[in-house]
N, C-alpha and C positions, 0 to 999 in steps of 0.2 A: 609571515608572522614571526618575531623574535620568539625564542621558548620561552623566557620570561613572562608576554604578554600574551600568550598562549591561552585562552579559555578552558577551563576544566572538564567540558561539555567537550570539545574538539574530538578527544582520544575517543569517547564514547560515541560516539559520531561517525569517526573515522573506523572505529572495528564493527562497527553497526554495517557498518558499508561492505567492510571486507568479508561479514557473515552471509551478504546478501548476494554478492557476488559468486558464492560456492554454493546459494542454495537453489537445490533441482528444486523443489515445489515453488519456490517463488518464482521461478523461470518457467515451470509448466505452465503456472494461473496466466501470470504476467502473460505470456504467450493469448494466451482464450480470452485476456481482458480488453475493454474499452479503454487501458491506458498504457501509455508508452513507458519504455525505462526510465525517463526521467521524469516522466510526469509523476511512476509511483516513487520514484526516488525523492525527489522535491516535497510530494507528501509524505514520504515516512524523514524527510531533514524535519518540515516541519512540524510535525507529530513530537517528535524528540526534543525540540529548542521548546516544552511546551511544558514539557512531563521531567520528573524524575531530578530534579532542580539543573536541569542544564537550559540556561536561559540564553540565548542566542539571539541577536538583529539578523533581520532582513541582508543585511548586508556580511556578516559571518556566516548566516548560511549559505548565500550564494558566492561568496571566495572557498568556501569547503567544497561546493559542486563542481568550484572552478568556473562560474560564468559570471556575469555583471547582477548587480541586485537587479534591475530592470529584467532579463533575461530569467531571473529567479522568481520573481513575481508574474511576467507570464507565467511561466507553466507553471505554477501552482493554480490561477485563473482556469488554466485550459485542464488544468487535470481535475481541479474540484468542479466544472463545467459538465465533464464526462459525467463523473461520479453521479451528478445530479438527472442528467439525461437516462442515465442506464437505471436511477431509481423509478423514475416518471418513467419510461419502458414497462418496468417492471408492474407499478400502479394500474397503467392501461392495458395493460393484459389481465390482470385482475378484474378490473373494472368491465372488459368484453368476455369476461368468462373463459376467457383461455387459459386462465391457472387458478387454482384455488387453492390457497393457503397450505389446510390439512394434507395436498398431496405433496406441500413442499417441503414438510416436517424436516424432512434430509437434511436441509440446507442450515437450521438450527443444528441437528444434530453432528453435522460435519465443522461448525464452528466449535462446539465442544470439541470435537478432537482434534480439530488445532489448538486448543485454548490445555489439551491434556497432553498435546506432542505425540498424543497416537497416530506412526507415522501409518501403521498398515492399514488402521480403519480410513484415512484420509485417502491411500492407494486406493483403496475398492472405492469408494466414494467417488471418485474423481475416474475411473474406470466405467461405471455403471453410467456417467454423466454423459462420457464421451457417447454408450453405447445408446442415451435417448434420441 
């Protein structure tokens, strides 16, 4: 891309990317989850081209990922696929009685401290999870 024709959204994108590449929690979940690196990468491009007026194609997000827009619309498919599989998991255990709600209060409470950058409460959190 010329810098001239440079989208505004890009740089925010591209230091998006470089924060995520340093960050240990997103590499530990990332690690425990039902999605791959690119799959949550590809959802947090598309997350981004979405919010915060950086409006982005199909086809700039996927020359920012560096793959073809075809190869970028896959794995957005296969990542929001998981996404939906590991809800429906989720539901079916509820529904056979294997988890109930009230005992999974945590799981709200550990979005609040992501949502507050409490790194230490998210450490014990994420510790206490390993140990179930």
């Amino acid at each position: 891309m010329k810098h001239g024709s440079q989208n505004p959204g890009d740089e925010k994108i591209k230091d998006l990317t470089r924060k995520i590449a340093e960050d240990k929690v997103f590499d530990e979940l990332l690690k425990r989850s039902s999605l791959t690196r690119k799959q949550a990468e590809t959802l947090i491009f598309d997350v981004m081209s979405q919010r915060d007026g950086v409006m982005l194609t199909s086809h700039q997000r996927a020359a920012l990922r560096g793959v073809t827009k075809g190869s970028f619309l896959r794995t957005r498919k296969q990542a929001l696929r998981n996404v939906q599989k590991s809800l429906f998991t989720l539901i079916l255990l509820s529904y056979l009685g294997i988890i109930k709600l009230p005992q999974y209060r945590w799981f709200f409470d550990l979005s609040e401290a992501f949502e507050e950058k409490d790194w230490e409460t998210v450490k014990q959190f994420l510790s206490e999870l390993e140990g179930r």
